[in-house]
C-alpha positions in Angstrom: 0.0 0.0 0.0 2.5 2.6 0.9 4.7 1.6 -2.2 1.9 2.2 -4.4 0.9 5.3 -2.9 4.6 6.5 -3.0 4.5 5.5 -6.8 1.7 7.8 -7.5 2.3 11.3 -9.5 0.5 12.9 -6.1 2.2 10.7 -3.3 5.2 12.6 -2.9 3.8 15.7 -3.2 1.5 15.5 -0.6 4.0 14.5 1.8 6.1 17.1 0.7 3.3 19.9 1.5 2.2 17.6 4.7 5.7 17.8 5.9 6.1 21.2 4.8 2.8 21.9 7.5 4.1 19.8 9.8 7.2 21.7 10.5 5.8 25.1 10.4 2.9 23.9 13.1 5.8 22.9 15.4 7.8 26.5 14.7 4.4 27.6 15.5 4.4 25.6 18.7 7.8 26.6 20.0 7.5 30.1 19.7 4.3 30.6 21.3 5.8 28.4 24.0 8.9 30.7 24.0 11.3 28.4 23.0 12.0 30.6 20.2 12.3 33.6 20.2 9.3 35.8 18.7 11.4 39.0 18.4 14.0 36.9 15.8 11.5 34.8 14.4 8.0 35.4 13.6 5.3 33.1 14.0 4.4 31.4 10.7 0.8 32.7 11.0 2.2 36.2 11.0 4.5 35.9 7.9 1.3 34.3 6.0 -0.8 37.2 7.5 2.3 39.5 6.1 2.1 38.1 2.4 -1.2 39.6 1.4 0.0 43.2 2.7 3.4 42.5 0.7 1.6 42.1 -2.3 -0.6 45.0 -2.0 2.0 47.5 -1.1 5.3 46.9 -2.1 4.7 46.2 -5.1 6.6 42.4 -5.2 5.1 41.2 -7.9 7.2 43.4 -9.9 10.0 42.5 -7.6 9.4 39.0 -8.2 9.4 39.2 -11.7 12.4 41.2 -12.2 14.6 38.4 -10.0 13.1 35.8 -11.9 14.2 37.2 -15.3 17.8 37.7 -13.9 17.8 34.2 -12.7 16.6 33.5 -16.1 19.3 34.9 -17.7 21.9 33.7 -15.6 19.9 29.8 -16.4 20.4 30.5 -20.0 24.3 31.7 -20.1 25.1 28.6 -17.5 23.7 26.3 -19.9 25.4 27.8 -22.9 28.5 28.3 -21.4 29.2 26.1 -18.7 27.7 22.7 -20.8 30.0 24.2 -23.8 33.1 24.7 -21.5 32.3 21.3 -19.7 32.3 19.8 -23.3 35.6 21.4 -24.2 37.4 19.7 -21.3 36.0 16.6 -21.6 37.3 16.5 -25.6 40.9 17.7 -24.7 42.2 15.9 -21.4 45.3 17.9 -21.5 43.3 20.9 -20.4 41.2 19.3 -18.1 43.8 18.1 -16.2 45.3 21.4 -16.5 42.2 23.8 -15.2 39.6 21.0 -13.6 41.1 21.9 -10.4 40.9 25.4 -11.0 37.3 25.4 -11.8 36.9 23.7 -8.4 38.2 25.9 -6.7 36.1 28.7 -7.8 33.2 26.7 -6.6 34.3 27.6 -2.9 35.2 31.5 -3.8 32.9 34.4 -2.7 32.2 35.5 -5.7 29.5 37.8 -4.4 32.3 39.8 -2.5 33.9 40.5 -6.2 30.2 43.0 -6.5 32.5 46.3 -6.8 34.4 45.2 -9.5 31.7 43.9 -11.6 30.2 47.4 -10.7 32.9 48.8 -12.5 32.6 46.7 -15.5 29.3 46.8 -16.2 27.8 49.2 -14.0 25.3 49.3 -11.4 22.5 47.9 -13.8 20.7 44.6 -13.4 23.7 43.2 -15.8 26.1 43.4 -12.8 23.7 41.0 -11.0 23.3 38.4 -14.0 26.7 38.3 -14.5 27.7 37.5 -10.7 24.9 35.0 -10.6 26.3 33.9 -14.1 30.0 33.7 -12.7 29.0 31.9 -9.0 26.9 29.4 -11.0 29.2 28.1 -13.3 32.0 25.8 -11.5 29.4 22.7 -10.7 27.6 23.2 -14.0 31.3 22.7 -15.8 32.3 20.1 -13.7 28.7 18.1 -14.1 29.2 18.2 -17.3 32.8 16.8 -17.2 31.2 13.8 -15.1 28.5 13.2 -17.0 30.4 12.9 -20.6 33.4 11.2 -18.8 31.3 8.5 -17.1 29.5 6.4 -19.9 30.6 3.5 -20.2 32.7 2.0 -22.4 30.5 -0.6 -23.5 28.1 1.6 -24.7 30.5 3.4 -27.0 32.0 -0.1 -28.0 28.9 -0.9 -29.3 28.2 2.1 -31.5 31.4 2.2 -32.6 31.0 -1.3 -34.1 27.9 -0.3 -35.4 30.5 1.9 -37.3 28.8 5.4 -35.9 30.4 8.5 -36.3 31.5 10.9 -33.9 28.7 13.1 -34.1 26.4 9.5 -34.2 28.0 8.8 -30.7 27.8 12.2 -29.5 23.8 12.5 -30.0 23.0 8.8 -29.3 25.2 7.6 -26.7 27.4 10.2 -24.8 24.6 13.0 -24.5 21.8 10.6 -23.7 24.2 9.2 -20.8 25.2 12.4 -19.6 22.0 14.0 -19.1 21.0 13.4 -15.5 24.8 14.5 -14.7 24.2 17.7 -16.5 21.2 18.3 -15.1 22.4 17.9 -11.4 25.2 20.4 -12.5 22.5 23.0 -13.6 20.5 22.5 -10.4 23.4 23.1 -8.3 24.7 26.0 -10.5 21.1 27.6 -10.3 21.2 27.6 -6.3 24.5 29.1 -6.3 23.0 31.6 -9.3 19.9 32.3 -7.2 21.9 33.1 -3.4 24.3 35.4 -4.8 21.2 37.4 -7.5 19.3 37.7 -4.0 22.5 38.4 -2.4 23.7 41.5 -4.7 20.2 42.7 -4.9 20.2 43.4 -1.5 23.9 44.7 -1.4 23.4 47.1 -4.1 19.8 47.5 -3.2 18.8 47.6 -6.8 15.3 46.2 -7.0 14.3 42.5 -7.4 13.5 41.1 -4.1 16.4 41.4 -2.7 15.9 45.3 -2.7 12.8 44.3 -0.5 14.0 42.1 1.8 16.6 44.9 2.7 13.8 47.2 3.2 11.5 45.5 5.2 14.3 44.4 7.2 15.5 47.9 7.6 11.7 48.6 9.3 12.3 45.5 11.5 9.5 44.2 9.8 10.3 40.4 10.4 6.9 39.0 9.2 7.2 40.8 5.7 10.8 40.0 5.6 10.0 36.2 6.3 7.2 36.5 3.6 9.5 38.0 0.9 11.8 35.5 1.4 9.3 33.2 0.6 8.6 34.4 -2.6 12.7 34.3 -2.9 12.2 30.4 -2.3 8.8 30.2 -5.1 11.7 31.8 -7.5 13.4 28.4 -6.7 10.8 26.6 -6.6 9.6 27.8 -10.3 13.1 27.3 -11.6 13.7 23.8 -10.5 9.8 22.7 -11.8 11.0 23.8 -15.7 14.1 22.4 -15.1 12.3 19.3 -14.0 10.1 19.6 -16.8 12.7 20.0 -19.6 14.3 16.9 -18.4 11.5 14.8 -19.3 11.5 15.9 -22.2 14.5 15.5 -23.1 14.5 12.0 -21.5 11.0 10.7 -22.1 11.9 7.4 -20.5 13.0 8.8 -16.9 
């Protein structure tokens, strides 16, 4: 019974959102028994009181909108750029072995410190943010992509090649098709790193998006609309990694 409930499309779902209630009862709970601190955290029932008035009057629809389209573009330059550079190193070892390391280590850099000299560059403009979100996102998508392409087995390509397939045969049939859920991992980790550091120079820079908000209501001590904007932070997310999601099964119909 619980295996064919789990298989469902709806099973996991619901005990995502269950879960999800769950937890927030208990916050609930613990804060009204003063466990927690009401004055650093608000009660959940306040922060969904909050949303409606964050709606209405600062305007975060807009604010929404805007972070989703830099995220957007930062999605779009990741994929083109860091599954294109991923592909380069795999096809010449001699310079993966020579920057792979170097690409890892920019996973663990602060990029988002680096905002005053992309302010220079490009000015303070809503390009500054897509680029940092661009540049902090694209370490795991490159090295995904590496993994992916560099892990099919042998066996499959032994078998296309005696099939007499040609490069670009064994490319689109066998090495793509293998790498995919690799690739995809890499752009769902490159897209968290993308979205903390858009949010994050948003609010440095205070330049609109809702990171611009969350720095004002914070500024007000307004915890319960600061807790609600973040929450539309996290539907950004949310949003993101649903297309994502979708897209894959498309692209692998059989998953």
């Amino acid at each position: 019974m619980r295996r064919a409930f789990a298989d469902t499309r709806f099973g996991p779902p619901a005990v995502g959102v269950a879960s999800l209630l769950l937890a927030l009862a208990l916050l609930e709970a613990l804060i009204a028994a003063g466990v927690i601190n009401g004055f650093i955290v608000p009660r959940p029932s306040q922060i969904i009181a909050a949303i409606p008035r964050i709606i209405v009057e600062e305007d975060v629809l807009d604010r929404f909108l805007q972070t989703a389209l830099e995220a957007l573009w930062a999605s779009l330059l990741l994929t083109v750029v860091g599954i294109g550079l991923g592909m380069l190193l795999f096809r010449f070892r001699l310079l993966r072995l020579a920057t792979e390391t170097w690409v890892a280590a920019l996973a663990s850099a602060p990029v988002v410190l680096m905002y005053p000299l992309f302010l220079v560059i490009f000015g303070r403009s809503a390009t500054t943010i897509v680029m940092i979100g661009f540049a902090a996102g694209l370490s795991p998508v490159i090295l995904k992509t590496v993994e992916g392409f560099a892990g099919t087995r042998k066996v499959l390509l032994d078998v296309g090649r005696s099939f007499r397939l040609t490069n670009t045969q064994l490319f689109h049939k066998i090495l793509l098709p293998a790498a995919l859920p690799t690739i995809f991992v890499g752009l769902r980790l490159g897209l968290i790193f993308a979205m903390i550091n858009i949010v994050g120079v948003e609010f440095l820079i205070n330049f609109g998006g809702l990171g611009q908000l969350i720095n004002e209501l914070a500024e007000r001590y307004d915890l319960p609309g600061t807790y609600g904007a973040i929450f539309f932070v996290v539907l950004v997310s949310v949003v993101f990694f649903f297309c994502a999601e979708r897209i894959e099964r498309w692209l692998r119909p059989g998953m």
